[in-house]
C-alpha positions in Angstrom: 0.0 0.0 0.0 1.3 3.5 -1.3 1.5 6.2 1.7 -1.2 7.8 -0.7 -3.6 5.0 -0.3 -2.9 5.0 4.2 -6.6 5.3 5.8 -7.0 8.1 8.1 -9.7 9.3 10.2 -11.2 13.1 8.8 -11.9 15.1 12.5 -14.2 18.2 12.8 -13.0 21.4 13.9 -13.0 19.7 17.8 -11.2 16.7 16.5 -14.1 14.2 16.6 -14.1 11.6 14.0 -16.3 12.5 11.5 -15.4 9.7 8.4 -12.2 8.6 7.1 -10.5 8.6 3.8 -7.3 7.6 1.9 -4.3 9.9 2.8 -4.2 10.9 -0.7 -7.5 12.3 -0.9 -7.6 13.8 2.8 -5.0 16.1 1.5 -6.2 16.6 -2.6 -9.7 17.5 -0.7 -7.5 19.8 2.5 -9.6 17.0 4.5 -9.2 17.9 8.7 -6.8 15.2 10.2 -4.5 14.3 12.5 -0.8 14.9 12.8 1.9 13.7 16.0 4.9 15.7 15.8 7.5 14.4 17.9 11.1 16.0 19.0 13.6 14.2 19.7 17.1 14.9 21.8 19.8 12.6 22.6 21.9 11.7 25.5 23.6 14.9 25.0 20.4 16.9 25.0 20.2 17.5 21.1 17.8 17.4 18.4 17.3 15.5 16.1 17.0 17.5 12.5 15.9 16.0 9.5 15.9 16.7 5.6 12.7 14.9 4.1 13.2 12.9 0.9 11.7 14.3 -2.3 9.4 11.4 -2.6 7.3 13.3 0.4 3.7 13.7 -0.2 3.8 16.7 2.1 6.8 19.4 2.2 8.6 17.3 0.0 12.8 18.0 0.7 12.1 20.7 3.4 14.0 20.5 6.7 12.5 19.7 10.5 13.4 19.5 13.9 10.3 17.0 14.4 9.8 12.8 13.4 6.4 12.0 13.4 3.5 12.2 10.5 -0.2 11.3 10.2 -2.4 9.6 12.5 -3.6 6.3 11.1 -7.7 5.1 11.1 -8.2 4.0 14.8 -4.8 5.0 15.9 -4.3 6.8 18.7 -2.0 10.2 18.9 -0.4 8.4 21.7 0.4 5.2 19.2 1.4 7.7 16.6 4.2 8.9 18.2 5.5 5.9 18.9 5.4 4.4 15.7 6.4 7.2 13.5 9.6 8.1 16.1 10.7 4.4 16.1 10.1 4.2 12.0 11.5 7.5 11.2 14.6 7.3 13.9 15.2 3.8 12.9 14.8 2.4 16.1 12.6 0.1 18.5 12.4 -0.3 22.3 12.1 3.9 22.3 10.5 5.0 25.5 6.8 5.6 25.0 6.9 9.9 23.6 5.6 12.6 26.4 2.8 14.5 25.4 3.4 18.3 25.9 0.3 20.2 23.7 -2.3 20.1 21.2 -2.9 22.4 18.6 -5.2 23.1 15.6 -2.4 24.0 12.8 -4.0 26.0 9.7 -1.7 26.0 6.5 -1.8 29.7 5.2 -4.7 31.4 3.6 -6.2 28.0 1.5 -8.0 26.8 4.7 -6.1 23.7 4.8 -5.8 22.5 8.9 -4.6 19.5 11.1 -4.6 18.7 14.5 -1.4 18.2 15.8 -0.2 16.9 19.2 3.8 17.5 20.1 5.3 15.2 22.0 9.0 15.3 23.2 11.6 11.8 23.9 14.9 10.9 24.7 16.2 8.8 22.0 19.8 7.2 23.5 19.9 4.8 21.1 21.9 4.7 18.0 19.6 6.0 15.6 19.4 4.8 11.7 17.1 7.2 9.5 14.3 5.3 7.5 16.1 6.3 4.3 12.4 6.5 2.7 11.3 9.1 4.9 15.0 10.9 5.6 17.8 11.5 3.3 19.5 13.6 5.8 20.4 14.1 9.7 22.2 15.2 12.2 21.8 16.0 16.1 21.8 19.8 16.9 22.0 22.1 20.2 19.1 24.1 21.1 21.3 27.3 19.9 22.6 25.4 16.5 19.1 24.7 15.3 17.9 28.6 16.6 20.8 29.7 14.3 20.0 27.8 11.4 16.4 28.9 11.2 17.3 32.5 11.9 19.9 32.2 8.6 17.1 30.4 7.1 14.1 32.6 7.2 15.2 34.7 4.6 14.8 34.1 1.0 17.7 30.8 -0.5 17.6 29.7 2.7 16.7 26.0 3.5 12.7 25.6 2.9 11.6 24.0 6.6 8.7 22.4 7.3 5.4 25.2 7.6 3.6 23.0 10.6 7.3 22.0 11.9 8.1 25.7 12.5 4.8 26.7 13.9 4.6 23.4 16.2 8.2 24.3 17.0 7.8 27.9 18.2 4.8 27.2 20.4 7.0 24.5 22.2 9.9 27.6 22.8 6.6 29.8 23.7 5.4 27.1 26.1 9.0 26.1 27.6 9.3 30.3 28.1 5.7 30.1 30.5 7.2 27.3 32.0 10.4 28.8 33.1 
């Protein structure tokens, strides 16, 4: 089965399940779903940063700080995480992800939106990329991956994932409350 053809359940505007459709059509249609994005820091307290292969239905070749994807019919955001961190890391035994927020994520002006929940884990484990999913990685400090987005917003700069960066600055916004 082609990513394009993956069932997923179409949620309302409260993210009840209101039908399902093929992955394909849920985004040809701008169908409401559900996204996990998860971040991921090593022993040493880094991210994990990933290019995105060309073959991507969605933000093909565009850079992230986040593993994670779609939430499959039935699936839980909580089984999500897991699978798409252990697939896209190239691991298993990962500790179950940590939930910090959810949030409604609308795509620009064309009224495309997902739910998305963040989760953060500690990935100690030698990690090996699903090469379908990732053509590139690497593990970056809090102030490395800051610095690379900053040199990146302007125009040439590397083309990051749209819900990434938004999911991404309300986790700095929240960690700021927090502090």
């Amino acid at each position: 089965m082609s990513a394009a053809d993956e069932i997923l359940d179409i949620v309302d505007e409260n993210d009840h399940v209101v039908g399902q459709a093929p992955r394909g059509e849920a985004y040809a249609k701008g169908l409401r779903h559900r996204c996990v994005f998860v971040l991921a820091r090593d022993a040493d307290d880094r991210v994990f940063v990933h290019r995105r292969t060309a073959t991507k239905l969605a933000f093909p070749s565009h850079h992230c700080m986040f593993v994670g994807g779609v939430v499959g019919a039935g699936e839980t955001y909580d089984e999500a995480a897991l699978r798409e961190a252990e697939e896209e890391l190239g691991v298993s035994g990962l500790p179950r992800p940590v939930p910090v927020f959810t949030f409604l994520y609308k795509a620009g002006d064309g009224g495309l939106s997902w739910w998305s929940r963040v989760y953060e884990v500690r990935c100690v484990l030698p990690v090996s990329p699903q090469v379908e999913e990732i053509e590139w990685h690497a593990f970056l400090t809090d102030a490395e991956l800051d610095r690379r987005l900053a040199e990146d917003a302007g125009d040439g700069g590397r083309p990051w994932t749209p819900d990434g960066l938004a999911a991404y600055e309300r986790l700095k916004a929240a960690r700021a409350s927090d502090a």
